[in-house]
C-alpha positions in Angstrom: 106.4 137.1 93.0 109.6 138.4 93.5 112.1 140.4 95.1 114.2 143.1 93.5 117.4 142.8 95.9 120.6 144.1 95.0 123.3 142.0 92.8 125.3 143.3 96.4 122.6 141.6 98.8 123.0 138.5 96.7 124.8 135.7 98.4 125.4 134.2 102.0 127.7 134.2 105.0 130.0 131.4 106.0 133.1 131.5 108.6 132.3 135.1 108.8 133.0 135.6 104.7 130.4 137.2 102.8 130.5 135.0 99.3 128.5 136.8 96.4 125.5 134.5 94.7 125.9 133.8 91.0 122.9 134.4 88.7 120.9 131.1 88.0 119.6 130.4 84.6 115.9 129.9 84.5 114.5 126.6 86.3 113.1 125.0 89.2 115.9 123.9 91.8 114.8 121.3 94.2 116.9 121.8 97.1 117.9 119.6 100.1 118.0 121.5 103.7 119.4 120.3 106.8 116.9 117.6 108.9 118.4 118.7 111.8 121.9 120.4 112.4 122.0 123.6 110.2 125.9 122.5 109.7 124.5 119.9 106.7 124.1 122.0 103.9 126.1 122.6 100.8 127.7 125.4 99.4 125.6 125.0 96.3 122.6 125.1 98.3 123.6 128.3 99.9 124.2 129.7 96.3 121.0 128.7 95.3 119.0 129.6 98.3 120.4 133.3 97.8 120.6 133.7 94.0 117.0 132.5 93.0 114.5 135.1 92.5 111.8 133.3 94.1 112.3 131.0 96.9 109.0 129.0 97.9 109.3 126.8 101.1 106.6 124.7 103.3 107.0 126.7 106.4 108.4 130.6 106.1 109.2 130.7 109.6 110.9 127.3 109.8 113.1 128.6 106.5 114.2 131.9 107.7 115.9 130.3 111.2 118.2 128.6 108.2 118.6 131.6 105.9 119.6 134.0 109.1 122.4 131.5 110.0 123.5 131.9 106.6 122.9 135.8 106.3 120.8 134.9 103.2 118.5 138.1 102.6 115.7 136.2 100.2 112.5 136.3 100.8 110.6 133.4 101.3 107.3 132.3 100.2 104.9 129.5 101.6 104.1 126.7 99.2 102.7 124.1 100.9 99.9 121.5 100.6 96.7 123.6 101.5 97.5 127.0 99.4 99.3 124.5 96.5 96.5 125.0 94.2 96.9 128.8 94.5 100.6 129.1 94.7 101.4 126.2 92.1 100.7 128.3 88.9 102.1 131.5 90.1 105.4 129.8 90.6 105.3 128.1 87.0 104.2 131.5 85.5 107.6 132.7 87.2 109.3 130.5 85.3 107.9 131.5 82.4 108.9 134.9 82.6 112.3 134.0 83.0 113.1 133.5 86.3 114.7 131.2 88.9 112.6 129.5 91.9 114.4 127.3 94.4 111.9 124.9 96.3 112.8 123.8 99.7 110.9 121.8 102.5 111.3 122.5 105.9 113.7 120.0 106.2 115.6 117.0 103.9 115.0 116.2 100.4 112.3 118.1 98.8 109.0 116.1 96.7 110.5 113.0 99.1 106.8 112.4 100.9 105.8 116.0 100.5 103.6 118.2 97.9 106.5 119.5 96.4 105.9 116.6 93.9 103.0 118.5 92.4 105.0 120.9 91.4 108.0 119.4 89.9 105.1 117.8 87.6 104.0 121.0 86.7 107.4 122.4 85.3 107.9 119.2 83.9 104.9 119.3 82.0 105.2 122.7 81.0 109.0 121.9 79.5 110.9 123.6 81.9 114.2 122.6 83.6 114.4 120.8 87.5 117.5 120.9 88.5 118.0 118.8 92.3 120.2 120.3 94.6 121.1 117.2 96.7 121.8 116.9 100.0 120.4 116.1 103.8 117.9 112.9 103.3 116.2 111.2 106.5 115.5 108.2 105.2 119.2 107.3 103.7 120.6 109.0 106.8 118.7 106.4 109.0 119.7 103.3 106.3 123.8 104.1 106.4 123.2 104.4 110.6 121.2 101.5 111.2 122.9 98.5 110.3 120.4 97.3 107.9 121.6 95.8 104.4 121.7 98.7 102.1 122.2 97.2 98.8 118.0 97.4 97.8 116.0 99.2 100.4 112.5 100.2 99.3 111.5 104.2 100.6 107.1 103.8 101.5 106.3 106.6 103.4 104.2 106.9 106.4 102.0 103.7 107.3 98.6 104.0 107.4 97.1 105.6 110.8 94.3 102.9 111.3 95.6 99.5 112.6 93.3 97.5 110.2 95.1 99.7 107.1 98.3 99.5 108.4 98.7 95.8 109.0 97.4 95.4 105.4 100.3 97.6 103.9 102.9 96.0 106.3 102.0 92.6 105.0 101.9 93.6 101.5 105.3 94.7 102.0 106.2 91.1 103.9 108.2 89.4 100.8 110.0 92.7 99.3 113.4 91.8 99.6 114.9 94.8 100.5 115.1 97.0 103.7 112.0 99.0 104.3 111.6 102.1 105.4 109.4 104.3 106.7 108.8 107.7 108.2 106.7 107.2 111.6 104.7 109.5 114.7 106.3 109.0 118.1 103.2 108.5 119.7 102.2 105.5 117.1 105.8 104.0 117.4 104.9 101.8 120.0 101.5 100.1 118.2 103.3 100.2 114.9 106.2 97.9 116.1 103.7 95.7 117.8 101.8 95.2 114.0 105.4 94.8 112.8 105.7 91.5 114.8 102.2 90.1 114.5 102.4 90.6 110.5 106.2 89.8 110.4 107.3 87.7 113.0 108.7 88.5 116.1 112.5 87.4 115.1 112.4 90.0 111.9 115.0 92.4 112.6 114.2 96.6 112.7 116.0 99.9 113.5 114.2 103.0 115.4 115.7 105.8 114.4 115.1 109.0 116.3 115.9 112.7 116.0 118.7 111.9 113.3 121.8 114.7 113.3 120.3 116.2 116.3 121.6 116.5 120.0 119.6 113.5 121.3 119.9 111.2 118.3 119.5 108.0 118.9 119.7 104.5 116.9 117.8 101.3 118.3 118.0 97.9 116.8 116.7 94.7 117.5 114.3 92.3 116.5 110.1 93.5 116.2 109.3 91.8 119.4 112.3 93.5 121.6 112.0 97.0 120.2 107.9 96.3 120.7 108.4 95.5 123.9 110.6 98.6 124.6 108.5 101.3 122.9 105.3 99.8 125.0 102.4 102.3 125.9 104.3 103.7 129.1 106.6 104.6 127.4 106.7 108.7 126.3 108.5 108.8 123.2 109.4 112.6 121.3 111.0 113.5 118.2 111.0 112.4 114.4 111.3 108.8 113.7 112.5 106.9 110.8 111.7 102.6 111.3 113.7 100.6 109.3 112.7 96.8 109.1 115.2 94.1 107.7 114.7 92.0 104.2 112.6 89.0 104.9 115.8 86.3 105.2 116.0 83.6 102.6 114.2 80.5 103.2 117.0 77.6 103.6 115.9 74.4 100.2 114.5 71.7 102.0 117.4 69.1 102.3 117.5 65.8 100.5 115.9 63.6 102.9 112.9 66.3 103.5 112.5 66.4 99.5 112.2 62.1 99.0 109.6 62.3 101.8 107.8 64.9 99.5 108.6 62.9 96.4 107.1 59.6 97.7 104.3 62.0 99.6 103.2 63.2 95.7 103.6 60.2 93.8 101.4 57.9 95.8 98.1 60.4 94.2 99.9 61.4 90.5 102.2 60.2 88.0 105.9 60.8 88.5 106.1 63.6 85.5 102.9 65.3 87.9 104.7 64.9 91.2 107.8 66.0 90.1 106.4 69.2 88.3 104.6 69.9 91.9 107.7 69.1 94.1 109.5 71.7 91.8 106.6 74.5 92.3 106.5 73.6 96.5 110.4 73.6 96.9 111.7 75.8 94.0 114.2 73.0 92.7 114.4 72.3 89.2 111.9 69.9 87.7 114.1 67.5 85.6 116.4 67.1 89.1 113.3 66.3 90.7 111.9 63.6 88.0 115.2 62.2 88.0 115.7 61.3 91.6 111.7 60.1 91.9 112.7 57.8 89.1 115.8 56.7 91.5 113.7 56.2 94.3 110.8 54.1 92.7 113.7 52.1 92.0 114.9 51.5 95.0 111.8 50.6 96.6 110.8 48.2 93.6 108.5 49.9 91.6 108.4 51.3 87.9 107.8 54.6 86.9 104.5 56.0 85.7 
């Protein structure tokens, strides 16, 4: 499964300056490809495109419009989730004879929400080297564009296609406090937004992001209910999309009038250790602080603590 090209064919073309490919030592390279404008991809990507000796991508078509721009000569081979089971093995028994194979996708990060996993796993397993070649990502393009707090963000895929699934993952997801993302269909958009604010709340805050790096990219924030209302079911919407939905904001502690009603509230059915121990679990307050102030408030009203 591979190609016997020339050490001169070896390499690729940039600003109109043919630069030779080094030889790779003998591993899997997991390498990141532009998700949109052929401009975002690194020199050591290019190197590693045109040195391996077997390059396996999802789409051969979809890689050689990237390896032309680049005057890459490799030859490409489909890996991809219907053949994996076939292709898989012959790519680790490449590795064991030595060689270097390069996996790409047909566009971003490779194994992110694609079969490539599988085979990362494989090599693993079978002790050889990964080596990630990073690069172009979707999902952390859309995060750095969008607005959205970046400092934990949790990465979960597509939703599920069936409304009843899909409003079970999003409210699983409801108390993660971090930014969620999520890869979406353009012509589910519209119904996913309107779960979004149903299962959220309407106020939540979200990002559609849409054809990222490309000529008509476009970033559009808002709360669930006002980018539901815009992506509506008139509305014809085309592209990739990555959704990005806020961290669920921090409920404000009840205020000190709000917790002596609760206090009194409790200790009218239980004994003040009881009440305060439940006060502490309904309002997240500390349970001495809490037994302490009921104990200054049967006071004031005239009675004795329990």
């Amino acid at each position: 499964m591979t190609d016997d090209l020339k050490s001169s064919q070896r390499g690729y073309r940039v600003a109109n300056t043919f630069v030779p490919a080094r030889p790779l030592e003998p591993a899997l390279y997991l390498v990141a490809t532009p998700i949109g404008n052929l401009g975002d991809i690194t020199l050591r990507a290019l190197e590693t495109l045109s040195g391996a000796d077997v390059l396996a991508c999802e789409d051969t078509r979809v890689t050689r419009v990237l390896l032309d721009r680049y005057g890459i000569v490799n030859r490409p081979y489909a890996y991809h989730e219907h053949n994996s089971d076939e292709v898989g093995p012959k790519l680790i028994a490449a590795l064991e004879e030595g060689k270097s194979v390069a996996l790409v996708s047909d566009a971003g990060t490779p194994l992110v929400s694609d079969p490539g996993y599988r085979l990362g796993q494989m090599a693993i397993q079978a002790g050889h080297k990964v080596v990630p070649i990073p690069g172009a990502s979707a999902p952390l393009a859309a995060l750095v564009g969008s607005g959205m707090p970046s400092d934990a963000f949790l990465f979960a895929g597509f939703l599920p296609v069936k409304d009843k699934g899909r409003r079970d993952r999003l409210a699983e997801l409801s108390k993660v406090p971090a930014t969620l993302i999520f890869f979406e269909s353009p012509h589910r958009i519209g119904a996913t937004l309107a779960a979004a604010a149903e299962v959220l709340g309407t106020g939540r805050r979200a990002a559609v992001c849409r054809e990222l790096t490309k000529t008509f990219e476009e970033f559009r924030r808002g709360t669930l209910e006002e980018l539901a209302a815009y992506y509506d079911d008139d509305r014809v919407v085309k592209g990739e999309i990555v959704l990005l939905l806020a961290p669920p904001e921090a409920e404000e502690p009840p205020g000190e009038v709000e917790v002596d009603v609760l206090l009194r509230q409790l200790s009218t059915s239980m004994p003040a250790a009881k009440a305060a121990a439940e006060a502490a679990r309904l309002t997240g307050l500390a349970r001495k602080v809490l037994y302490q102030r009921l104990l200054e408030l049967k006071g004031e009203d005239g009675g004795g603590a329990q």
